[in-house]
PDB file of N, H, CA, C and O in Angstrom:
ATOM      1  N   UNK A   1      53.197 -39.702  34.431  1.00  0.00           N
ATOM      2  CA  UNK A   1      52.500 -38.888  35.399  1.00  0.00           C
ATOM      3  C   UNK A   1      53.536 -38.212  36.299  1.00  0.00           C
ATOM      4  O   UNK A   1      54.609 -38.679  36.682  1.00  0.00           O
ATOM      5  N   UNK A   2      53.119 -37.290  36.498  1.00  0.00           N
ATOM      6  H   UNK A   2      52.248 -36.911  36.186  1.00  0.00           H
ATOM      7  CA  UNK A   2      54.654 -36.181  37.469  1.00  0.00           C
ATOM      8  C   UNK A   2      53.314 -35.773  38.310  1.00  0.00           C
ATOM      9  O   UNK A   2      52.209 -35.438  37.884  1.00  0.00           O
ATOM     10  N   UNK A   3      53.881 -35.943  39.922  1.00  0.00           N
ATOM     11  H   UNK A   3      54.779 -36.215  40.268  1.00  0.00           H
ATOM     12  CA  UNK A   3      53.300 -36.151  41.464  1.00  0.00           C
ATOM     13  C   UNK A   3      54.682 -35.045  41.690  1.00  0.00           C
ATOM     14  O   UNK A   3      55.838 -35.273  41.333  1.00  0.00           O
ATOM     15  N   UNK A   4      54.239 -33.972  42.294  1.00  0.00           N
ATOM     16  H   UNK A   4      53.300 -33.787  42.584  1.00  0.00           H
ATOM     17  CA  UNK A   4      55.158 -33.260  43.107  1.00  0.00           C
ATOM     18  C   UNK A   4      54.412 -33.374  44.526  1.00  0.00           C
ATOM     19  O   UNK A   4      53.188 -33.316  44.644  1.00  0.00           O
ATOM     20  N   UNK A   5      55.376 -33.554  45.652  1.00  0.00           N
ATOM     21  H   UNK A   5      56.370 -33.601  45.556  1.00  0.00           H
ATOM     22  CA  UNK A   5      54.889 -33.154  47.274  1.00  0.00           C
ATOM     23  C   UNK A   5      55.890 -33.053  47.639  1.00  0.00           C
ATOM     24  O   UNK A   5      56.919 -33.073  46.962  1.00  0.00           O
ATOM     25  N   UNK A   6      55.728 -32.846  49.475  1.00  0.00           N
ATOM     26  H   UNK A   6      54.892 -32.830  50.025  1.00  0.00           H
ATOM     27  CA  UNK A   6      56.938 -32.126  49.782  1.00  0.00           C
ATOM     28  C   UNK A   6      56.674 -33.049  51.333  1.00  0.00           C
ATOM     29  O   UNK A   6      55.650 -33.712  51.499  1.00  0.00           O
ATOM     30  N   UNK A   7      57.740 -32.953  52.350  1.00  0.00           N
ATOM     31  H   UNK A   7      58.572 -32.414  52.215  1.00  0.00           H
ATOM     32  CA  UNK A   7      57.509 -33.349  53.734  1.00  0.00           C
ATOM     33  C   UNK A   7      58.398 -32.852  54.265  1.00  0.00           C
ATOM     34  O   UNK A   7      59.593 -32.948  53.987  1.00  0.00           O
ATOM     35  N   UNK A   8      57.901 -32.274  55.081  1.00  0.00           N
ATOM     36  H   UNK A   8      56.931 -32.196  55.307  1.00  0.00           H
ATOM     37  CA  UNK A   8      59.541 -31.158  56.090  1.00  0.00           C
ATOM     38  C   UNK A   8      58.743 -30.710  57.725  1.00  0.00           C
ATOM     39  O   UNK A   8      57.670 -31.183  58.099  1.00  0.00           O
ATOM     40  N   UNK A   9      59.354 -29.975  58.299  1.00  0.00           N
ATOM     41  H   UNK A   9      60.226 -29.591  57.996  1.00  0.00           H
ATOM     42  CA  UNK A   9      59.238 -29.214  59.490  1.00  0.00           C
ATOM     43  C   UNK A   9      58.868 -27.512  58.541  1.00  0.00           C
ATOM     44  O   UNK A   9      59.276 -26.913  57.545  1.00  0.00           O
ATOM     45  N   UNK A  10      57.859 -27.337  59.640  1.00  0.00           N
ATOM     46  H   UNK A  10      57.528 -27.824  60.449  1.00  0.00           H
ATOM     47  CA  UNK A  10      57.319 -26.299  59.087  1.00  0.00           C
ATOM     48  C   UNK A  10      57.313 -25.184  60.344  1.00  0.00           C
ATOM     49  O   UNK A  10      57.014 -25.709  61.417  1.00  0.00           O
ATOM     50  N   UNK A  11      57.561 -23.876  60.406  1.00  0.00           N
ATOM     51  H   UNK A  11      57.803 -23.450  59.535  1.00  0.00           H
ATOM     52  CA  UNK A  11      57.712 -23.015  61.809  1.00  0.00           C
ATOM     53  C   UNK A  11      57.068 -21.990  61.030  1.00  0.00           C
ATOM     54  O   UNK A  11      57.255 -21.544  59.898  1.00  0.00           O
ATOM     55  N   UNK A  12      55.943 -21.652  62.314  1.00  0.00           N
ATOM     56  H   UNK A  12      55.791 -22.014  63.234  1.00  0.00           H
ATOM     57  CA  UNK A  12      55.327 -20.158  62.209  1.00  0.00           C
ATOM     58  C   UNK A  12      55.174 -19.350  62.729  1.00  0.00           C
ATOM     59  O   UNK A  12      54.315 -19.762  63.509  1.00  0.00           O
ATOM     60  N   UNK A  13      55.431 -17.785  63.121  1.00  0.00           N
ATOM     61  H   UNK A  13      56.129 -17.451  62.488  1.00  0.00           H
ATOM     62  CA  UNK A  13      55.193 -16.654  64.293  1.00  0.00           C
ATOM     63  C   UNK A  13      53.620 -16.525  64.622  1.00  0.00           C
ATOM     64  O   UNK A  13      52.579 -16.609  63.970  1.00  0.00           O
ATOM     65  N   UNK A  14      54.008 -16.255  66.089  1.00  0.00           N
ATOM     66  H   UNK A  14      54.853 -16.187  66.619  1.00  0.00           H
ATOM     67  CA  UNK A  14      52.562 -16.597  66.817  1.00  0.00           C
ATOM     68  C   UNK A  14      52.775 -14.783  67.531  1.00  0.00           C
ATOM     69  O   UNK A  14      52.138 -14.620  68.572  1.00  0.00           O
ATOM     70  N   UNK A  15      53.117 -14.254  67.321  1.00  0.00           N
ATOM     71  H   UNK A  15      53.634 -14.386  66.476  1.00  0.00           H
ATOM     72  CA  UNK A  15      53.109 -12.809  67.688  1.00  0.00           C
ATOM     73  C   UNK A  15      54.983 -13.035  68.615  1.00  0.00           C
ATOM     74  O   UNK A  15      55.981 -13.730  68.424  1.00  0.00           O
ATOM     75  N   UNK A  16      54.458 -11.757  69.800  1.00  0.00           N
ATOM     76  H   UNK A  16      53.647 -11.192  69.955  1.00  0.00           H
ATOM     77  CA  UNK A  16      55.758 -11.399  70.618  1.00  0.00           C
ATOM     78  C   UNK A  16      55.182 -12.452  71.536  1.00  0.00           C
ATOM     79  O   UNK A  16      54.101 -13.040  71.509  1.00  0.00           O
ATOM     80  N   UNK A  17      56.430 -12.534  72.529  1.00  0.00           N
ATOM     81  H   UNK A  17      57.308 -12.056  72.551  1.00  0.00           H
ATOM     82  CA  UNK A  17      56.154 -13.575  73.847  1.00  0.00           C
ATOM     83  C   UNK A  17      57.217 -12.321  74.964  1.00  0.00           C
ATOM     84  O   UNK A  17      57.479 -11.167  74.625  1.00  0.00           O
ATOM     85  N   UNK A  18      57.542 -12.815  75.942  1.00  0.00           N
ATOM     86  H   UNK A  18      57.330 -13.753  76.217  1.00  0.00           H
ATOM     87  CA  UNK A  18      57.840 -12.558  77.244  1.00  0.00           C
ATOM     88  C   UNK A  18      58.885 -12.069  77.485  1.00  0.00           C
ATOM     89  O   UNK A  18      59.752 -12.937  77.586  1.00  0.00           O
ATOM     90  N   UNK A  19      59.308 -10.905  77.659  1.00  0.00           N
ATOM     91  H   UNK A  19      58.604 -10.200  77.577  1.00  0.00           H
ATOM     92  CA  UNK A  19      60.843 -10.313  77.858  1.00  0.00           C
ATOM     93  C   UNK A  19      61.504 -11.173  78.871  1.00  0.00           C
ATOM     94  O   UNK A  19      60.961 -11.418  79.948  1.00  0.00           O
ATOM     95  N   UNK A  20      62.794 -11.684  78.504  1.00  0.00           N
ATOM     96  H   UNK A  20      63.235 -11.485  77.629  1.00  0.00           H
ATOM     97  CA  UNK A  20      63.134 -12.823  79.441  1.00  0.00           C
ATOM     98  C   UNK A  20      64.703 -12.507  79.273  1.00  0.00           C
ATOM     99  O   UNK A  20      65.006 -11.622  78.473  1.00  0.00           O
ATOM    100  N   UNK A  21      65.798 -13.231  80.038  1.00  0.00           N
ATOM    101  H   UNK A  21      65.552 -13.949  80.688  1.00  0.00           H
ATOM    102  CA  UNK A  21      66.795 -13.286  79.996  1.00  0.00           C
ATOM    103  C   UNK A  21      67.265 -14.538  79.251  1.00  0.00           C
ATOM    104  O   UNK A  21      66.884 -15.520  79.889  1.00  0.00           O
ATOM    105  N   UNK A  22      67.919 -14.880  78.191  1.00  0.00           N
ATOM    106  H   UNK A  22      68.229 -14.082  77.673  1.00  0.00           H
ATOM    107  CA  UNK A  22      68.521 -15.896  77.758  1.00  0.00           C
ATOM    108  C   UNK A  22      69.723 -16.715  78.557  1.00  0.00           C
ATOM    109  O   UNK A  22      70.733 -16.103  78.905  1.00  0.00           O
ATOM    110  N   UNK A  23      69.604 -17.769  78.761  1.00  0.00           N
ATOM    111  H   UNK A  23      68.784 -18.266  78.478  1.00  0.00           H
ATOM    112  CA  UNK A  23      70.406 -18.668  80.140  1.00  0.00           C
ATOM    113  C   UNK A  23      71.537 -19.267  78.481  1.00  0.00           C
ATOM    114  O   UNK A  23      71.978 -20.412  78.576  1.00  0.00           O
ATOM    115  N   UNK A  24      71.844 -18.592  77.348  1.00  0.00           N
ATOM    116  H   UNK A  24      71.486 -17.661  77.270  1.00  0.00           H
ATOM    117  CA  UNK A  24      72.466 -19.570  76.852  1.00  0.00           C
ATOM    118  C   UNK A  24      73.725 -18.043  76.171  1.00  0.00           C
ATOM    119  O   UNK A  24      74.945 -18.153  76.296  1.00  0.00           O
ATOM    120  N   UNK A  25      73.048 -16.756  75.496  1.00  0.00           N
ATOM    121  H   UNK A  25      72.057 -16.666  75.395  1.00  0.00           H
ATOM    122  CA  UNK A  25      73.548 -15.424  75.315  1.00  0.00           C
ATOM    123  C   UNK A  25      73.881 -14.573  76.352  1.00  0.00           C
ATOM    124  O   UNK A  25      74.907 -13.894  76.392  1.00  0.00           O
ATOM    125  N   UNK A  26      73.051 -14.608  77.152  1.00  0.00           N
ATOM    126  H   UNK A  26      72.217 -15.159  77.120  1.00  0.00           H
ATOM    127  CA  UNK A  26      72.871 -13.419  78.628  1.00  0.00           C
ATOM    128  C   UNK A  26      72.329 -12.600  78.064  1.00  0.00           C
ATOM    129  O   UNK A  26      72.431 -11.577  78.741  1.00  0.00           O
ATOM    130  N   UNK A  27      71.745 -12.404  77.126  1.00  0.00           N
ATOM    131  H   UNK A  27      71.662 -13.235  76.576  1.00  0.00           H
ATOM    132  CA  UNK A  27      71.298 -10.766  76.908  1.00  0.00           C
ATOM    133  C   UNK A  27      69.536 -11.153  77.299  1.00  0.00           C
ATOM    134  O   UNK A  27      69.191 -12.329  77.412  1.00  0.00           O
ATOM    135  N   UNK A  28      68.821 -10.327  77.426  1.00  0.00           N
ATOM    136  H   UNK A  28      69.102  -9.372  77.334  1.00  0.00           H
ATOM    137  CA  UNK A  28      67.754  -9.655  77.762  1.00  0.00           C
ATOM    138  C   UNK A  28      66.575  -9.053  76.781  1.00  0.00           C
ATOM    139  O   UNK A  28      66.597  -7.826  76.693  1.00  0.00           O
ATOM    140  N   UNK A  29      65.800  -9.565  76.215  1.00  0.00           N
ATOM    141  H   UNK A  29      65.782 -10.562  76.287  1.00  0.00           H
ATOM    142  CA  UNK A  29      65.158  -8.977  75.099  1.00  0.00           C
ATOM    143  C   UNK A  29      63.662  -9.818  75.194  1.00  0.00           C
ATOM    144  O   UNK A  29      63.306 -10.659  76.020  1.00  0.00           O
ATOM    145  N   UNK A  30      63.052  -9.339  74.204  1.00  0.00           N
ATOM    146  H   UNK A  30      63.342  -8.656  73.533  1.00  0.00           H
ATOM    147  CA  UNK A  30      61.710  -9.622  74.162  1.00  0.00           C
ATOM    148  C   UNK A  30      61.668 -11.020  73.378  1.00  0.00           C
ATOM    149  O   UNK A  30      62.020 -10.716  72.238  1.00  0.00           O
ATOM    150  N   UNK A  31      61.449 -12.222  73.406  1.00  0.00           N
ATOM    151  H   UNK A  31      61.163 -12.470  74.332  1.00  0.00           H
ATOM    152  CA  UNK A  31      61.498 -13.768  72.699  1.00  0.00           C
ATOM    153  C   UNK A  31      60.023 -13.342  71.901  1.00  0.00           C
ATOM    154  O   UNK A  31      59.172 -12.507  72.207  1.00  0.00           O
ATOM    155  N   UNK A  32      60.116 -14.314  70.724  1.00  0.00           N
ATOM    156  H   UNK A  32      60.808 -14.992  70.476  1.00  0.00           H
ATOM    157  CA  UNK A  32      59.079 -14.415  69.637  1.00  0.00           C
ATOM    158  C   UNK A  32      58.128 -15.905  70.179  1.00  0.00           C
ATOM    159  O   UNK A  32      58.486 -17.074  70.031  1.00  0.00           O
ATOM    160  N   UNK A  33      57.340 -15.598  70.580  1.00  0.00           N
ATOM    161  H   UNK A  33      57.049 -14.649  70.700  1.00  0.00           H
ATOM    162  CA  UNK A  33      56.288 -17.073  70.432  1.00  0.00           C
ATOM    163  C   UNK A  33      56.364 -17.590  68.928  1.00  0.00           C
ATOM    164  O   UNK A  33      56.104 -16.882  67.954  1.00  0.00           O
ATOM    165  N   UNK A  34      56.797 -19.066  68.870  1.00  0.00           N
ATOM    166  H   UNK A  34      57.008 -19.641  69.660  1.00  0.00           H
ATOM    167  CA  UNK A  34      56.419 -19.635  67.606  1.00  0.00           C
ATOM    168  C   UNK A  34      55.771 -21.123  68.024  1.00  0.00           C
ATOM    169  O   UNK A  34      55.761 -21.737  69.091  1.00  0.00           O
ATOM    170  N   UNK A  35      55.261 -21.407  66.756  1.00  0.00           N
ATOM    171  H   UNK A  35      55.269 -20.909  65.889  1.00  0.00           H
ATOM    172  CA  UNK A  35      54.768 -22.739  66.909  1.00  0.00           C
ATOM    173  C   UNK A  35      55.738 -23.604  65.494  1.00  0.00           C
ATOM    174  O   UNK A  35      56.175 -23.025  64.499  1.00  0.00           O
ATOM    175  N   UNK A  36      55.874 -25.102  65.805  1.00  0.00           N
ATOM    176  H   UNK A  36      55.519 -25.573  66.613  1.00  0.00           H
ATOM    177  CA  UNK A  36      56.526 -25.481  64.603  1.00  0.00           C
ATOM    178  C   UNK A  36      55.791 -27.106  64.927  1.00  0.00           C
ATOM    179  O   UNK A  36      55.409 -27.715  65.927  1.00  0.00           O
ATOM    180  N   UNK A  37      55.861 -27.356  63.464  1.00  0.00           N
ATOM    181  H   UNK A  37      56.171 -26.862  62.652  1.00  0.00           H
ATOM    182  CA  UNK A  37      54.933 -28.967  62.986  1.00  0.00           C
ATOM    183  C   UNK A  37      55.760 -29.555  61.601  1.00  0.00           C
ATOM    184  O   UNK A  37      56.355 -29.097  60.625  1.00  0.00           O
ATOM    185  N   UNK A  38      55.410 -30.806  62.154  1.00  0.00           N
ATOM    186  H   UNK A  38      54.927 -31.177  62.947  1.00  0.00           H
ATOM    187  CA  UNK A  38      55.252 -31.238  60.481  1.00  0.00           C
ATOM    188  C   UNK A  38      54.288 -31.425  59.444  1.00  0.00           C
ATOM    189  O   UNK A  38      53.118 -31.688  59.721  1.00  0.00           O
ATOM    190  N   UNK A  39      54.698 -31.307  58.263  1.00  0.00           N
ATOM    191  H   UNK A  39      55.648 -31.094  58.038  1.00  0.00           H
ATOM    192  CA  UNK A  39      53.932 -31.378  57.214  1.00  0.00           C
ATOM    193  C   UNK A  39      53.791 -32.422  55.842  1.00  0.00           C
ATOM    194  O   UNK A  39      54.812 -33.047  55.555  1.00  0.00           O
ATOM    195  N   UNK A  40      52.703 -32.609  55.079  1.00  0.00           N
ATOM    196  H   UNK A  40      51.873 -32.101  55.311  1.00  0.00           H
ATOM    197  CA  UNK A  40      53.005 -32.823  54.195  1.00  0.00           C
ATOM    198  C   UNK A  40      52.024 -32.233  53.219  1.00  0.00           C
ATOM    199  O   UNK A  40      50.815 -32.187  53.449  1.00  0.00           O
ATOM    200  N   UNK A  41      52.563 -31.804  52.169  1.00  0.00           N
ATOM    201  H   UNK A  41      53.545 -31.841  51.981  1.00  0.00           H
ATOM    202  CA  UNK A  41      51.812 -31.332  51.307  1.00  0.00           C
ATOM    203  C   UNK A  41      51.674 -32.264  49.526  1.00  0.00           C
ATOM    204  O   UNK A  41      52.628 -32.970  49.199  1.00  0.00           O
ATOM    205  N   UNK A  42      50.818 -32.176  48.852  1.00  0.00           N
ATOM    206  H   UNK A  42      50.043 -31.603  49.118  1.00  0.00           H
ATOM    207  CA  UNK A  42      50.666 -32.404  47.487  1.00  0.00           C
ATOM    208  C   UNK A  42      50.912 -31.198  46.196  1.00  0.00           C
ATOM    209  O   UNK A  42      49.857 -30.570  46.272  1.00  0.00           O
ATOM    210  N   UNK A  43      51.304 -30.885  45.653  1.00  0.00           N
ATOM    211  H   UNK A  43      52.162 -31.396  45.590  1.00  0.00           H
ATOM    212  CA  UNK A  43      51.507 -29.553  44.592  1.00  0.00           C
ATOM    213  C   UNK A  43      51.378 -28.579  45.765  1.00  0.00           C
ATOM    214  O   UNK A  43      50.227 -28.145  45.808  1.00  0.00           O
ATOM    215  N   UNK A  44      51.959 -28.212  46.482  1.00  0.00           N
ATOM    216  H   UNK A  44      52.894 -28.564  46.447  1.00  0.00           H
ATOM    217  CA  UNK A  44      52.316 -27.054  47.401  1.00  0.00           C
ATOM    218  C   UNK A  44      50.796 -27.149  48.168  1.00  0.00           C
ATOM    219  O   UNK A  44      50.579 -26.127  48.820  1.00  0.00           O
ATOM    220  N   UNK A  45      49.876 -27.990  48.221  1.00  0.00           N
ATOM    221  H   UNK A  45      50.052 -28.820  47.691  1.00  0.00           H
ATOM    222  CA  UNK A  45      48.753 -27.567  49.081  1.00  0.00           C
ATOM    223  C   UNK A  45      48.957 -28.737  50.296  1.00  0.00           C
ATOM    224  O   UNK A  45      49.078 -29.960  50.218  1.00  0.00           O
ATOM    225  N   UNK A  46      48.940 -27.759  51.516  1.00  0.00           N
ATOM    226  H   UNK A  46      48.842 -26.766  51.580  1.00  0.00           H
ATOM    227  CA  UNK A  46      48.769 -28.736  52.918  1.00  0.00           C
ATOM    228  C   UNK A  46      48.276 -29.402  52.955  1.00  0.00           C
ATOM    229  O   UNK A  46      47.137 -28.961  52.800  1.00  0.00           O
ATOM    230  N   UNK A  47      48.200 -31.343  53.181  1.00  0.00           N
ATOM    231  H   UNK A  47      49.125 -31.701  53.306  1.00  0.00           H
ATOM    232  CA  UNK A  47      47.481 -31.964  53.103  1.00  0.00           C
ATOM    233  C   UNK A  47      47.034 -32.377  54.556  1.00  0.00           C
ATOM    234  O   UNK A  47      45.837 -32.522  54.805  1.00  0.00           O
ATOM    235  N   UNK A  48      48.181 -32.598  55.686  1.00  0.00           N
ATOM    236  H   UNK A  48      49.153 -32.480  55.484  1.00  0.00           H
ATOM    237  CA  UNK A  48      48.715 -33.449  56.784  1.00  0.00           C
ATOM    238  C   UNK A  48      49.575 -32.390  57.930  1.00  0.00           C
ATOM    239  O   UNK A  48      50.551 -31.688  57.662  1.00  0.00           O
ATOM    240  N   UNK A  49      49.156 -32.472  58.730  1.00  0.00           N
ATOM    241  H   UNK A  49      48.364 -33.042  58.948  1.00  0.00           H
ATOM    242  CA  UNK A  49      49.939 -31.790  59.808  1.00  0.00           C
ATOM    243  C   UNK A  49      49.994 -32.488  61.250  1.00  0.00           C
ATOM    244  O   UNK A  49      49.071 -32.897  61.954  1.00  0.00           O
ATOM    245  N   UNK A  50      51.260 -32.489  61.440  1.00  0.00           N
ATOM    246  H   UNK A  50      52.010 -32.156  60.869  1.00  0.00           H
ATOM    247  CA  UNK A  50      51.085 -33.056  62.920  1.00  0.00           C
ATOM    248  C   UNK A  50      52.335 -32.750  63.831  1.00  0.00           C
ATOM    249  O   UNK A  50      53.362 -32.151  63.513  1.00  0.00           O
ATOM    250  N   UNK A  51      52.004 -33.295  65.008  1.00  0.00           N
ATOM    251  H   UNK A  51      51.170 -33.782  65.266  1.00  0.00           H
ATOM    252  CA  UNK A  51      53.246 -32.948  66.422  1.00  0.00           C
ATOM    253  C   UNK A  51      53.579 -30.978  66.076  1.00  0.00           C
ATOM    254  O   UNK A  51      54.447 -30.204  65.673  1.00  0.00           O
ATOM    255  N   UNK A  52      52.528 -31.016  66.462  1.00  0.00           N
ATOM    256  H   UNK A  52      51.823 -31.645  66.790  1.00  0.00           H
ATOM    257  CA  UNK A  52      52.645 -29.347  67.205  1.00  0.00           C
ATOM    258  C   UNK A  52      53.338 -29.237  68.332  1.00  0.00           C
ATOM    259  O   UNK A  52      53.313 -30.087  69.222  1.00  0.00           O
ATOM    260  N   UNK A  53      53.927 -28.299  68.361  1.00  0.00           N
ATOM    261  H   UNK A  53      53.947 -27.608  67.638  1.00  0.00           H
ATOM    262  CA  UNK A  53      54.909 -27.415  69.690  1.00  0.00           C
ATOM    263  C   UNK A  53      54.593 -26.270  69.434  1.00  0.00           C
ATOM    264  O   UNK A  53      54.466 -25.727  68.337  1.00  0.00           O
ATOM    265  N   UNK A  54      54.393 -25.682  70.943  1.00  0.00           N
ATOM    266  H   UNK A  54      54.497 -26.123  71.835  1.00  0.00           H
ATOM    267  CA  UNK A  54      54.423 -23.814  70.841  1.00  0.00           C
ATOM    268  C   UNK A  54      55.796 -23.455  71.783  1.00  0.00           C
ATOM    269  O   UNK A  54      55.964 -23.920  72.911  1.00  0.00           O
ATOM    270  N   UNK A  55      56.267 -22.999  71.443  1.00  0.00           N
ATOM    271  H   UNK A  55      56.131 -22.621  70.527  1.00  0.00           H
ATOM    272  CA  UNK A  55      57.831 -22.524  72.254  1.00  0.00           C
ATOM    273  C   UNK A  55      58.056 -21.070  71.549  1.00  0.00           C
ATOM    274  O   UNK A  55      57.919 -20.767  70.364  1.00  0.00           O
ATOM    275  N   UNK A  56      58.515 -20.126  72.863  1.00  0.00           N
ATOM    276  H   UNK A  56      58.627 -20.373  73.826  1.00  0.00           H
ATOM    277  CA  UNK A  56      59.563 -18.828  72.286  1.00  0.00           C
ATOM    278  C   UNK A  56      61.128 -18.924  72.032  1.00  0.00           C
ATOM    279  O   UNK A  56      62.017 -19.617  72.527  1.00  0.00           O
ATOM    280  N   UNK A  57      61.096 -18.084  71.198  1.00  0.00           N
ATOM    281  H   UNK A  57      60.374 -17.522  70.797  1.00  0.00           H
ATOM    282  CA  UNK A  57      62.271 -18.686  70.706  1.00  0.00           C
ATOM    283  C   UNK A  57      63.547 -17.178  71.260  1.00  0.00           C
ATOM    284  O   UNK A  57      62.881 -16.245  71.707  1.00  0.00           O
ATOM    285  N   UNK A  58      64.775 -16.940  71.274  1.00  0.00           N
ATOM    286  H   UNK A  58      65.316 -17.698  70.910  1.00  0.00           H
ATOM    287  CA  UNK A  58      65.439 -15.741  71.636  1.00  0.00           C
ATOM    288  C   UNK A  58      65.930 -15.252  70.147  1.00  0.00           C
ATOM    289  O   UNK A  58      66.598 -15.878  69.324  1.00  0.00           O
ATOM    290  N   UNK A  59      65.335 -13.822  70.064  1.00  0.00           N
ATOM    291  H   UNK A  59      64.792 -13.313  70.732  1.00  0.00           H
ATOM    292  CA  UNK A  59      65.862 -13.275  68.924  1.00  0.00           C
ATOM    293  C   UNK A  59      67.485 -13.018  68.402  1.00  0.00           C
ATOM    294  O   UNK A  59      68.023 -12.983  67.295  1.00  0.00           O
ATOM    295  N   UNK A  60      67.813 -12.908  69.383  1.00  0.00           N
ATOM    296  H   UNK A  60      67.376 -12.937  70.282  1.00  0.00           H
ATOM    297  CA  UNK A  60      69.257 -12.920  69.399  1.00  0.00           C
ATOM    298  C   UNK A  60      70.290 -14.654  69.067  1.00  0.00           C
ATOM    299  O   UNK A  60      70.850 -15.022  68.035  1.00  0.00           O
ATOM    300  N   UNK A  61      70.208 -15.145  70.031  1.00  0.00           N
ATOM    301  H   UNK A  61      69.753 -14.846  70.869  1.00  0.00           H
ATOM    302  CA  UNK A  61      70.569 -16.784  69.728  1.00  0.00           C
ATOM    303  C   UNK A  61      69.976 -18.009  69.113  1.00  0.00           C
ATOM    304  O   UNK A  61      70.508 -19.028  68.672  1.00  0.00           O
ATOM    305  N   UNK A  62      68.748 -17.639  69.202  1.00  0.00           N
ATOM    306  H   UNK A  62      68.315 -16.812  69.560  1.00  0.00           H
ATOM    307  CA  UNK A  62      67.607 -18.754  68.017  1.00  0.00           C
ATOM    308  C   UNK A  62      67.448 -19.786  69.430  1.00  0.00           C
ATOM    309  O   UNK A  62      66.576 -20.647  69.312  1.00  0.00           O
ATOM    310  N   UNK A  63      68.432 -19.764  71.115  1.00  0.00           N
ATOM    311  H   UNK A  63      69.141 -19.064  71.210  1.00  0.00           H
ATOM    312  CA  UNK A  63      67.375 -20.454  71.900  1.00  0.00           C
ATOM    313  C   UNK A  63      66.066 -20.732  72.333  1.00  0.00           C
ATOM    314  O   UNK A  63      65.125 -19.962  72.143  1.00  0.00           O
ATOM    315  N   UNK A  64      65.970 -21.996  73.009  1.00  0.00           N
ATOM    316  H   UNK A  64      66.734 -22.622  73.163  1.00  0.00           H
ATOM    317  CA  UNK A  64      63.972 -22.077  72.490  1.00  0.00           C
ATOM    318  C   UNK A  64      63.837 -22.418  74.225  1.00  0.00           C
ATOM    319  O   UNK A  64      64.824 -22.771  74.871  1.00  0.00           O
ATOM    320  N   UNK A  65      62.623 -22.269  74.773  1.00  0.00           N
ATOM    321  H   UNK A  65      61.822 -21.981  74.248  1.00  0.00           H
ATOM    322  CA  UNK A  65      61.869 -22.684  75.847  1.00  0.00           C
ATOM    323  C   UNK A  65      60.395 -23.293  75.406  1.00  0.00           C
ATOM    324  O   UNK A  65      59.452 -22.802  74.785  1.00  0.00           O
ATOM    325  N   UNK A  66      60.562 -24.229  75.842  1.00  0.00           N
ATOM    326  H   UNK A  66      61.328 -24.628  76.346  1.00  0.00           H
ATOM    327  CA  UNK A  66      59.399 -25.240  75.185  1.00  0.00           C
ATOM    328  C   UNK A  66      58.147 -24.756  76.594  1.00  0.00           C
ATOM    329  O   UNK A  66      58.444 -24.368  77.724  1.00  0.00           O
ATOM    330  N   UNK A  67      57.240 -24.888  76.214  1.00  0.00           N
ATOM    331  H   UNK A  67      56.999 -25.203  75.296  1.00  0.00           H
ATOM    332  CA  UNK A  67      55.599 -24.231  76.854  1.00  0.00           C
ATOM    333  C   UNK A  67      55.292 -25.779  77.222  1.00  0.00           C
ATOM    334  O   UNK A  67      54.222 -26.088  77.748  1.00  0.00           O
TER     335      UNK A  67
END
């Protein structure tokens, strides 16, 4: 019998978020709202999800501000 699944961190775009200054680049730009979880899936279908976070993230440095 062959069982494929998978278990990882999973991140998804939640639209634009808040023109802000980055305290880690200095630059100034518009941050992406994302949300990120874990998962587990069976043959690629989601079974399990849990520990949600919504945080923007800086397009430029990949810094995050947690909500």
């Amino acid at each position: 019998m062959f069982l494929l699944f998978g278990f990882g961190l999973k991140r998804k775009s939640l639209g634009a978020g808040h023109t802000r200054t980055c305290q880690r680049c200095h630059n100034t730009t518009q941050w992406a709202r994302m949300q990120q979880y874990k998962q587990f899936s069976v043959f690629f279908i989601p079974l399990a999800r849990w520990k949600r976070t919504e945080f923007e993230e800086c397009g430029i440095c990949g810094a995050a501000v947690y909500a």
